[in-house]
N, C-alpha and C positions, 0 to 999 in steps of 0.2 A: 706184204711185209708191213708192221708195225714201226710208223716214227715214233721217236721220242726226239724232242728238241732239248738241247741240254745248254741252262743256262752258263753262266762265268761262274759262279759258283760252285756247281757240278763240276763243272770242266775242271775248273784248279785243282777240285778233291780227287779226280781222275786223273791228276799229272800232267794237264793240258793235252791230253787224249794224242799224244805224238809217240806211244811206244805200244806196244800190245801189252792188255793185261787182262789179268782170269780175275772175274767177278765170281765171290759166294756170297753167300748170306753169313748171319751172326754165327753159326754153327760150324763155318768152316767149307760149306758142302760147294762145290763148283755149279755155279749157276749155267756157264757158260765164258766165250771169250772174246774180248775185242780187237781186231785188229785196224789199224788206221785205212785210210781210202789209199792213200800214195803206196803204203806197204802191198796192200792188197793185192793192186793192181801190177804192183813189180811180182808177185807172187803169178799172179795167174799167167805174165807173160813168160815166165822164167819153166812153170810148167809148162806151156804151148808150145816155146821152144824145145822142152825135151821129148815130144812125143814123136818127132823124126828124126831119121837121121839125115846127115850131111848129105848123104848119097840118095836119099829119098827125095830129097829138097831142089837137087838137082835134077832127078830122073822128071819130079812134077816140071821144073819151068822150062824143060827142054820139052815137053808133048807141044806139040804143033795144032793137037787137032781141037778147035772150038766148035761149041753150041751157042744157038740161039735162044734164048727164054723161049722161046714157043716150044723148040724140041728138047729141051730140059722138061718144060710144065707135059707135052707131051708124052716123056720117056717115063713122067709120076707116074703120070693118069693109068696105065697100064698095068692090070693086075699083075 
């Protein structure tokens, strides 16, 4: 991934980079878009949560049965 370090300069013409916004060029065209680190990361957990359900979430922490990294790395290795 490409940094760009963005000066106090930049930043103030960006709104102090604390909301999301759609970058284009002079012509209007969508470059692309920014969303903030804080937002970001409330986003991807808010996804993660929705990928089970209640009842799923439950069925995983009631299993009783553990592996050890040996017979995990084991159970890979296995065509």
């Amino acid at each position: 991934m490409n940094r760009i370090v963005v000066d106090q300069v930049l930043r103030s013409r960006l709104r102090n980079l604390d909301a999301r916004l759609e970058l284009c060029d002079e012509a209007g065209i969508v470059l692309g878009y920014f969303v903030p680190a804080s937002e970001r990361q409330r986003l991807l957990y808010e996804w993660a949560r929705g990928q089970f359900s209640d009842d799923e979430l439950a069925r995983a922490r009631a299993q009783s049965g553990r592996f050890s990294l040996a017979e995990i790395l084991a159970e890979l290795a296995q065509p």
